[in-house]
TINUZA-726142 format. One record per residue (C-alpha): residue in three letters; x, y, z. Coordinates in nm, 3 decimals. Layout:
TINUZA-726142
+-----+---------+---------+---------+
|   r |    east |   north |      up |
+-----+---------+---------+---------+
| ALA |       X |       Y |       Z |
...
+-----+---------+---------+---------+
***
This chain:
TINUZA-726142
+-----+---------+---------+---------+
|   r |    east |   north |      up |
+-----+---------+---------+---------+
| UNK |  -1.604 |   1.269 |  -0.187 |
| UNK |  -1.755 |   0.956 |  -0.027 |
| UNK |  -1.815 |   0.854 |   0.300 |
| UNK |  -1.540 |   0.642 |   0.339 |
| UNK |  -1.281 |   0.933 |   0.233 |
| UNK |  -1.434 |   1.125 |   0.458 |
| UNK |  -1.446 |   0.928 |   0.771 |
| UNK |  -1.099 |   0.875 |   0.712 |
| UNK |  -0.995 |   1.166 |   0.709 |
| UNK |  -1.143 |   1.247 |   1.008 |
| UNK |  -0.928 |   0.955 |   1.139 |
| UNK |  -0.628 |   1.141 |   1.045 |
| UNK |  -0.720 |   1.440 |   1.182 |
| UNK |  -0.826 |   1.294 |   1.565 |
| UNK |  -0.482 |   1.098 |   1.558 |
| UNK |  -0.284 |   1.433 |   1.496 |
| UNK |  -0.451 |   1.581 |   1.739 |
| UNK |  -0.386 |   1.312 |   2.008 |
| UNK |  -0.001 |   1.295 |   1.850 |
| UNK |   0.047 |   1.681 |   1.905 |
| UNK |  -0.109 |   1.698 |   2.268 |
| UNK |   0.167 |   1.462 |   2.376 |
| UNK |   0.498 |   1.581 |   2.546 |
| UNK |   0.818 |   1.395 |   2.409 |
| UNK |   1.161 |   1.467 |   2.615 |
| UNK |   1.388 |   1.293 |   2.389 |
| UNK |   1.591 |   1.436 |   2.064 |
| UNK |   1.396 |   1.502 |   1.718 |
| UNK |   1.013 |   1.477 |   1.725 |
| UNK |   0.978 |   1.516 |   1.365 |
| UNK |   1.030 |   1.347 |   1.024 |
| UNK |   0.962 |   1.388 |   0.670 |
| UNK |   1.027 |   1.087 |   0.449 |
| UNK |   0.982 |   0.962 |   0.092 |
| UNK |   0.938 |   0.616 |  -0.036 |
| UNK |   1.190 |   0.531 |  -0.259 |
| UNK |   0.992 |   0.168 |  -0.298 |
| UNK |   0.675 |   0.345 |  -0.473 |
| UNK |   0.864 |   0.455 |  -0.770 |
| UNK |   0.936 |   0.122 |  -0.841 |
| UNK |   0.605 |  -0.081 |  -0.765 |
| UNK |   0.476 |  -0.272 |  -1.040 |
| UNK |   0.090 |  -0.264 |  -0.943 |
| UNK |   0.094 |   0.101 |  -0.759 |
| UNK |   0.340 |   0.300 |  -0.858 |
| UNK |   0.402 |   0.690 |  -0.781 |
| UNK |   0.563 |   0.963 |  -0.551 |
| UNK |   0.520 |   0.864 |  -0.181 |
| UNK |   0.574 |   1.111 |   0.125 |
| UNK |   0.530 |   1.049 |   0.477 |
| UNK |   0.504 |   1.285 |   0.806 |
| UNK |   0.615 |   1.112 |   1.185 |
| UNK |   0.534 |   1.268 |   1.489 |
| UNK |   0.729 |   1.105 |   1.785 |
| UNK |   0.629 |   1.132 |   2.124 |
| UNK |   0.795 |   0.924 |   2.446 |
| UNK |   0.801 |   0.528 |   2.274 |
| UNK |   0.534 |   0.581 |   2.056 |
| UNK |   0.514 |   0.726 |   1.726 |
| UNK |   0.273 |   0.852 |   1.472 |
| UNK |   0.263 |   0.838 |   1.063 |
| UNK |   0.065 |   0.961 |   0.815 |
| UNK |   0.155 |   0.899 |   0.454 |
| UNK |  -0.032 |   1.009 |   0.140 |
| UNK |   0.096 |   0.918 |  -0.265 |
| UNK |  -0.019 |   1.067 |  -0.576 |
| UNK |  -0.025 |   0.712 |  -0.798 |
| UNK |   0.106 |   0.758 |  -1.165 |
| UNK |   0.341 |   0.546 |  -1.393 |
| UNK |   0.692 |   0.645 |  -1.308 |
| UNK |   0.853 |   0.349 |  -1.503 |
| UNK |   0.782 |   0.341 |  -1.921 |
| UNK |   0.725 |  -0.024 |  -1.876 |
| UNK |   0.391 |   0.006 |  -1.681 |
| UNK |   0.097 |  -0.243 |  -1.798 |
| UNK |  -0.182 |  -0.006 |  -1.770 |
| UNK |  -0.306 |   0.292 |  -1.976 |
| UNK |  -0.426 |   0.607 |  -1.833 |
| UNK |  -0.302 |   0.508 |  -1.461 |
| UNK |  -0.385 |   0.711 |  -1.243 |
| UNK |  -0.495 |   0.700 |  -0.832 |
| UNK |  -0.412 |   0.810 |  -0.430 |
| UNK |  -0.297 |   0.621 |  -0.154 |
| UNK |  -0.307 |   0.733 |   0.195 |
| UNK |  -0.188 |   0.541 |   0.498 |
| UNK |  -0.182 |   0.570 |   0.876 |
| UNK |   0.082 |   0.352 |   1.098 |
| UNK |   0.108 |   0.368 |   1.483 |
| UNK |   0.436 |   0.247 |   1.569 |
| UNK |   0.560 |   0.113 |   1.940 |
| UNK |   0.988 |   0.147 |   2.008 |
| UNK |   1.158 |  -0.066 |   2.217 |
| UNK |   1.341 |   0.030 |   2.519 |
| UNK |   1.722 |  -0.086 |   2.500 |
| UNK |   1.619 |  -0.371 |   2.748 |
| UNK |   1.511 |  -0.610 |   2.513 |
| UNK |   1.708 |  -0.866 |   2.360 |
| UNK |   1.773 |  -0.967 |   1.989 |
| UNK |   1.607 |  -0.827 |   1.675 |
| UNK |   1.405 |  -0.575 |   1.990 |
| UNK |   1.702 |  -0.435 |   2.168 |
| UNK |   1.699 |  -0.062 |   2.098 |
| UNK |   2.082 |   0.091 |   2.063 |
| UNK |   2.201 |   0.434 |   2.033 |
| UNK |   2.148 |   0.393 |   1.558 |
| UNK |   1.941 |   0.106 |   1.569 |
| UNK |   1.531 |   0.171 |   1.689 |
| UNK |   1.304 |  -0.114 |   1.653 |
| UNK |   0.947 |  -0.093 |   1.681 |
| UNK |   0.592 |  -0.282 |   1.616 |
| UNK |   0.327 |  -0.111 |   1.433 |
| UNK |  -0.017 |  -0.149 |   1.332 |
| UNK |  -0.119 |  -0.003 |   0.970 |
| UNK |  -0.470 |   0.129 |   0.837 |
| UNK |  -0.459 |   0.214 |   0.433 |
| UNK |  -0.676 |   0.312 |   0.160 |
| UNK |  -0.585 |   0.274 |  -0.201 |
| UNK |  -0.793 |   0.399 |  -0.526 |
| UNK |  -0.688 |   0.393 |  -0.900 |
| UNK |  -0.855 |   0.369 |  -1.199 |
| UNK |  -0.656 |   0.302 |  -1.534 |
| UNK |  -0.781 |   0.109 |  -1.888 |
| UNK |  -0.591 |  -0.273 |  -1.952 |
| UNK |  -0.629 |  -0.488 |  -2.220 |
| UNK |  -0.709 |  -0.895 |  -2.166 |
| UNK |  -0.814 |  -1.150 |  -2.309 |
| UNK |  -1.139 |  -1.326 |  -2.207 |
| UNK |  -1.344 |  -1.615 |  -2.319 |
| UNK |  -1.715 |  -1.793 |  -2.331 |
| UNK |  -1.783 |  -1.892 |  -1.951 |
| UNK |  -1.917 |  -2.193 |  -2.051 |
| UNK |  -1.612 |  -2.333 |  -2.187 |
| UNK |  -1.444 |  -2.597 |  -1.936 |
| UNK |  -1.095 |  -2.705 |  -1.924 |
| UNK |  -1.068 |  -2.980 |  -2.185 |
| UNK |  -1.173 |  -2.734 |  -2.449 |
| UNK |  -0.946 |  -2.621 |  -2.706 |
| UNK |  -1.014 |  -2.285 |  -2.663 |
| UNK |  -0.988 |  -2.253 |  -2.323 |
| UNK |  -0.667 |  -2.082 |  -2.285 |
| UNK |  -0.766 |  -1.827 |  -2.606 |
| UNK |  -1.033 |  -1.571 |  -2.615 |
| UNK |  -1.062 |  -1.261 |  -2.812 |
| UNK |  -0.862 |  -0.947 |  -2.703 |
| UNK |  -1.051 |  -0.672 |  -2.533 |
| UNK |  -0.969 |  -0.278 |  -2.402 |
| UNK |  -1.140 |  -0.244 |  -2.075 |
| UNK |  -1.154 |   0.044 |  -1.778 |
| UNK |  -1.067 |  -0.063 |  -1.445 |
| UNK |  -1.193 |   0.077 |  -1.111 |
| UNK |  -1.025 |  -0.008 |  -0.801 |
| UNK |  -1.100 |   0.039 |  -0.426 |
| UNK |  -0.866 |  -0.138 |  -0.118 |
| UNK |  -0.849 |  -0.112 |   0.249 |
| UNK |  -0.580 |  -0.325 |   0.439 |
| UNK |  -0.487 |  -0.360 |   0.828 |
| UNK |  -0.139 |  -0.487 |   0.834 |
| UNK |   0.040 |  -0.565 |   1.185 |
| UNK |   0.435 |  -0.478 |   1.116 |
| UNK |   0.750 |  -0.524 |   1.215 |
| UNK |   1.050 |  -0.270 |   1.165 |
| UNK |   1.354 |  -0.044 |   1.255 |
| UNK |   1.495 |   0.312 |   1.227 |
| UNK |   1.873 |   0.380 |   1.181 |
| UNK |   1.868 |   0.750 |   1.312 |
| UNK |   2.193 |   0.946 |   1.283 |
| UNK |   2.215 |   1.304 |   1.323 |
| UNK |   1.959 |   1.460 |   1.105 |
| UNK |   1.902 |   1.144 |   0.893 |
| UNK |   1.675 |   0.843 |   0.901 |
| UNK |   1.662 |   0.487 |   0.748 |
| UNK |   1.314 |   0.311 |   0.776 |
| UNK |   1.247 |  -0.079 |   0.676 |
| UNK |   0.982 |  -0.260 |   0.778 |
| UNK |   0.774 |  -0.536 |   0.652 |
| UNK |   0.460 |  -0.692 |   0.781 |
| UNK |   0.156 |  -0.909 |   0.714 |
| UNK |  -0.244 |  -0.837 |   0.727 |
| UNK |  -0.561 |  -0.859 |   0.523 |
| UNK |  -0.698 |  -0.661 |   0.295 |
| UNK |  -1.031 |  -0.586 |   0.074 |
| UNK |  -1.071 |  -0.533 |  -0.302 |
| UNK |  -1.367 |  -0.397 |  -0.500 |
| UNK |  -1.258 |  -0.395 |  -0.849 |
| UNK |  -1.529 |  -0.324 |  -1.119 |
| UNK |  -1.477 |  -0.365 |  -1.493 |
| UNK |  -1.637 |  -0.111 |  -1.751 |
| UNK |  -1.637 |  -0.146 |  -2.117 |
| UNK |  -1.616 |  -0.478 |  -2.165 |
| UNK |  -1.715 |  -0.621 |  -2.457 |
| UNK |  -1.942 |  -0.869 |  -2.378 |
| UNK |  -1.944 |  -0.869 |  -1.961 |
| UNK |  -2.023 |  -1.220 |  -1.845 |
| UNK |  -1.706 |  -1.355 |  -2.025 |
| UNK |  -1.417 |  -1.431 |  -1.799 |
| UNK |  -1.055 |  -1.334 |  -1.851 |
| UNK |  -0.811 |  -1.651 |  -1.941 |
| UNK |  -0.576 |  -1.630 |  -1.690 |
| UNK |  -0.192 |  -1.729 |  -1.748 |
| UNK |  -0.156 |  -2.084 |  -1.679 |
| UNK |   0.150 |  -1.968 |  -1.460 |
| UNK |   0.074 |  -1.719 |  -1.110 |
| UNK |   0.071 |  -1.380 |  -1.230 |
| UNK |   0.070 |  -1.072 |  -1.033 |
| UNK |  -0.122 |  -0.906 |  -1.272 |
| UNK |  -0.398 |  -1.179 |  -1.361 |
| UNK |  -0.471 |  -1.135 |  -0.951 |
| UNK |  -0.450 |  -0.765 |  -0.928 |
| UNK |  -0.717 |  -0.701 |  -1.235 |
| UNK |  -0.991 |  -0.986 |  -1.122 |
| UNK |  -1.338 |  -0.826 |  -1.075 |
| UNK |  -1.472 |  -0.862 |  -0.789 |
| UNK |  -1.487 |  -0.765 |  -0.370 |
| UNK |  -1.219 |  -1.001 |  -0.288 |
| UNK |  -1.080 |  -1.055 |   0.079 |
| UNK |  -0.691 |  -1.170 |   0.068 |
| UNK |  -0.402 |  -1.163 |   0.287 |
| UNK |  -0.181 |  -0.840 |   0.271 |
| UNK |   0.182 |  -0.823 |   0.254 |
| UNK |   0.371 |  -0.539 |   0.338 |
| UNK |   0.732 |  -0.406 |   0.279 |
| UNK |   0.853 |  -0.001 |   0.328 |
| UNK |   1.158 |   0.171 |   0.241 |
| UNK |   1.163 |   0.557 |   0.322 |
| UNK |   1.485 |   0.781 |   0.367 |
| UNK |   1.406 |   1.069 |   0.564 |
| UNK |   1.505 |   1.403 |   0.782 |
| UNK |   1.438 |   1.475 |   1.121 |
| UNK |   1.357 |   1.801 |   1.287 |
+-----+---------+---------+---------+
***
């Protein structure tokens, strides 16, 4: 296990610690929820639970998710990866106004959002000479090639979202924006310093399969049903 799995893990473990040591007078302190929104994700799919420990305004969430295709559709071959996330969140008393007024189904909150995300999985592309510039006829061909991929992120994503809590039940949506950090390393290429041709269009999947440490902006959007205890 390397040192960054490990040190984050110890993260989780010193926030659970701090979340159980606190004293919460109010209703349910715990929930268990599952991401509907994984199954369907077209980069990282998989099964997606979450744990929430609530205590006075503030709340605590760890989330892990065992990545495999769910959908038959899925680009990749041999997908396979783990996700694990950690979200403080901040409720709003009912004296705010607007979009932050807390009422007796309806909790906002802010949150800030650590996650780490690993898969590995084989693609196909196409890639071409380097040298080859733009005005070349054979810019926008190459040769077709089965590759392994080998992917590391990290994102810190500030968020915005609510809770619909009725009886036992809980709605959460939320969406945010962040950054985020890629290393992505190619193996099995046929001939390494060639570059992929890219669609001429923006492609999701062109951007998620570049090689490289890459530094991007991070959007962020949950769905998770839960039950509280």
């Amino acid at each position: 296990m390397s040192k960054q799995y490990l040190s984050f893990f110890a993260f989780l473990v010193l926030s659970i610690g701090i979340t159980f040591s606190q004293r919460d007078s109010t209703g349910y302190k715990n929930q268990i929820k599952f991401s509907p929104v994984r199954l369907l994700d077209p980069i990282n799919p998989g099964i997606e639970l979450s744990y929430e420990r609530a205590f006075n305004r503030f709340s605590s969430q760890i989330s892990g998710a065992y990545l495999t295709p769910i959908l038959p559709n899925l680009s990749f071959d041999q997908f396979k990866g783990v996700r694990f996330v950690f979200e403080e969140k901040f409720f709003f008393a009912p004296g705010y106004k607007g979009m932050f007024r807390a009422q007796r189904y309806f909790k906002p909150y802010v949150a800030a959002q650590f996650l780490v995300n690993s898969t590995s999985y084989r693609n196909e592309g196409y890639f071409r000479d380097s040298t080859l510039q733009s005005t070349d006829s054979l810019f926008y061909k190459g040769y077709l090639d089965e590759y392994g991929v080998k992917k590391m992120a990290y994102a810190f994503t500030l968020k915005y979202g609510f809770q619909m809590q009725i009886r036992h039940f809980v709605l959460d949506l939320g969406f945010g924006i962040g950054i985020r950090y890629r290393d992505i390393v190619h193996s099995d290429r046929l001939i390494p310093q060639d570059v992929p041709v890219t669609s001429r269009h923006p492609n999701i999947y062109d951007w998620g399969n570049r090689e490289g440490k890459i530094w991007s902006a991070n959007l962020a959007v949950h769905v998770k049903l839960g039950y509280r205890f």
